[in-house]
Short mmCIF file of the C-alpha atoms (twelve columns), coordinates in Angstrom:
data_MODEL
# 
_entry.id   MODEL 
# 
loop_
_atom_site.group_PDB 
_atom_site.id 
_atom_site.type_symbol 
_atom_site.label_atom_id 
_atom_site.label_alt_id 
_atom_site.label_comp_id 
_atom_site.label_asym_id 
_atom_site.label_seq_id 
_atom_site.Cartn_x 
_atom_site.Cartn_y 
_atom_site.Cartn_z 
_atom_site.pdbx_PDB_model_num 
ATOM 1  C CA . UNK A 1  -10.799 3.302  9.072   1 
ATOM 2  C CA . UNK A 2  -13.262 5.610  7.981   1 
ATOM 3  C CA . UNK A 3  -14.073 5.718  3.897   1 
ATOM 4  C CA . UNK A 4  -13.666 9.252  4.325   1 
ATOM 5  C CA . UNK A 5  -10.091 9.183  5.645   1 
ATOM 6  C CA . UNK A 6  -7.150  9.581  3.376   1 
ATOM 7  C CA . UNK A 7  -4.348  7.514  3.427   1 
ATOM 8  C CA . UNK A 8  -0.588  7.329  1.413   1 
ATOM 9  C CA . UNK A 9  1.145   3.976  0.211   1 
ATOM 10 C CA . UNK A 10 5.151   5.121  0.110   1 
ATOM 11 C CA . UNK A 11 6.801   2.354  -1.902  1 
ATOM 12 C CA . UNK A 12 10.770  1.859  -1.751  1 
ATOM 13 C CA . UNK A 13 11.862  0.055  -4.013  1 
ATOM 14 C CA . UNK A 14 15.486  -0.954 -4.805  1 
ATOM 15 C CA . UNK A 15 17.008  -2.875 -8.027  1 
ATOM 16 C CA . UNK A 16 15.750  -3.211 -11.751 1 
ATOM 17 C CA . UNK A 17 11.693  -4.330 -11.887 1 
ATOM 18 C CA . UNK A 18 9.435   -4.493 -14.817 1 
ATOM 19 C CA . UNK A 19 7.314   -1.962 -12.139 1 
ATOM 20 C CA . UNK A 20 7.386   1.669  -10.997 1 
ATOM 21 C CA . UNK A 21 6.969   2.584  -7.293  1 
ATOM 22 C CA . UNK A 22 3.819   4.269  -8.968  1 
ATOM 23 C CA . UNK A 23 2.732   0.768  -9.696  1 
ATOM 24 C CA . UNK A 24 3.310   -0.358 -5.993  1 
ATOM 25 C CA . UNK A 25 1.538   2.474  -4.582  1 
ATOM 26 C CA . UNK A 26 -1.361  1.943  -6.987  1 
ATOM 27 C CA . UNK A 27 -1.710  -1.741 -5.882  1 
ATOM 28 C CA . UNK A 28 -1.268  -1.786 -2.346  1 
ATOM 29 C CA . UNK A 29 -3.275  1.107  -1.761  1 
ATOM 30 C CA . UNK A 30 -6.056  -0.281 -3.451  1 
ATOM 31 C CA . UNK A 31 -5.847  -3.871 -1.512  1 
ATOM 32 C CA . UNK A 32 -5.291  -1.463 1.783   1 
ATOM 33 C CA . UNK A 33 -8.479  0.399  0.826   1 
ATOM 34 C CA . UNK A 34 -10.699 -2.878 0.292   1 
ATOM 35 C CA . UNK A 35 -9.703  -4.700 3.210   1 
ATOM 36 C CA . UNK A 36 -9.452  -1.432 5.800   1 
ATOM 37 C CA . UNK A 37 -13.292 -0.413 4.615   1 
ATOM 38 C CA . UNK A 38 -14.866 -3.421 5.678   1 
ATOM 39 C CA . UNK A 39 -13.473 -2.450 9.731   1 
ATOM 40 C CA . UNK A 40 -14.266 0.747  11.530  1 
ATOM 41 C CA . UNK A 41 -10.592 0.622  12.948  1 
ATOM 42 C CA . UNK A 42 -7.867  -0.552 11.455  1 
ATOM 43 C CA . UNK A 43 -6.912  -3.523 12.466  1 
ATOM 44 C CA . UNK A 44 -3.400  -3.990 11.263  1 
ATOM 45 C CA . UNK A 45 -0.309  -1.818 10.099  1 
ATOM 46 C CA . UNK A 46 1.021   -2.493 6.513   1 
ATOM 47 C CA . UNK A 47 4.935   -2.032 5.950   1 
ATOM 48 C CA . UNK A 48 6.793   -3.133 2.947   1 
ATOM 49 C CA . UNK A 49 9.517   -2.551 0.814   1 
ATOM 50 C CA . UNK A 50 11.292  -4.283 -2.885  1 
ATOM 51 C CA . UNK A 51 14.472  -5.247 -2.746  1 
ATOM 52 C CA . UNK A 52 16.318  -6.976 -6.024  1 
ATOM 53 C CA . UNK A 53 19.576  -8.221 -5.162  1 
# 
């Protein structure tokens, strides 16, 4: 991935946590940006999701 590409973290989230999907988004974009600027393509596909049950 190219520095210069843009990218969106869409956090679902379901339950009662002491964090907003704001939070999430914040966090796993970051750790997506580190680790996808050290390749020139990406190497993996991230996919996650919160669930409090």
């Amino acid at each position: 991935m190219k520095i210069t590409e843009s990218f969106a973290v869409g956090p679902f989230r379901k339950g009662e946590h002491e964090f907003t999907s704001v939070d999430i988004a914040k966090t796993v974009g970051s750790a997506i940006y580190d680790r996808l600027s050290r390749y020139e393509k990406p190497r993996s596909e991230f996919r996650s999701s919160w669930h409090d049950f």
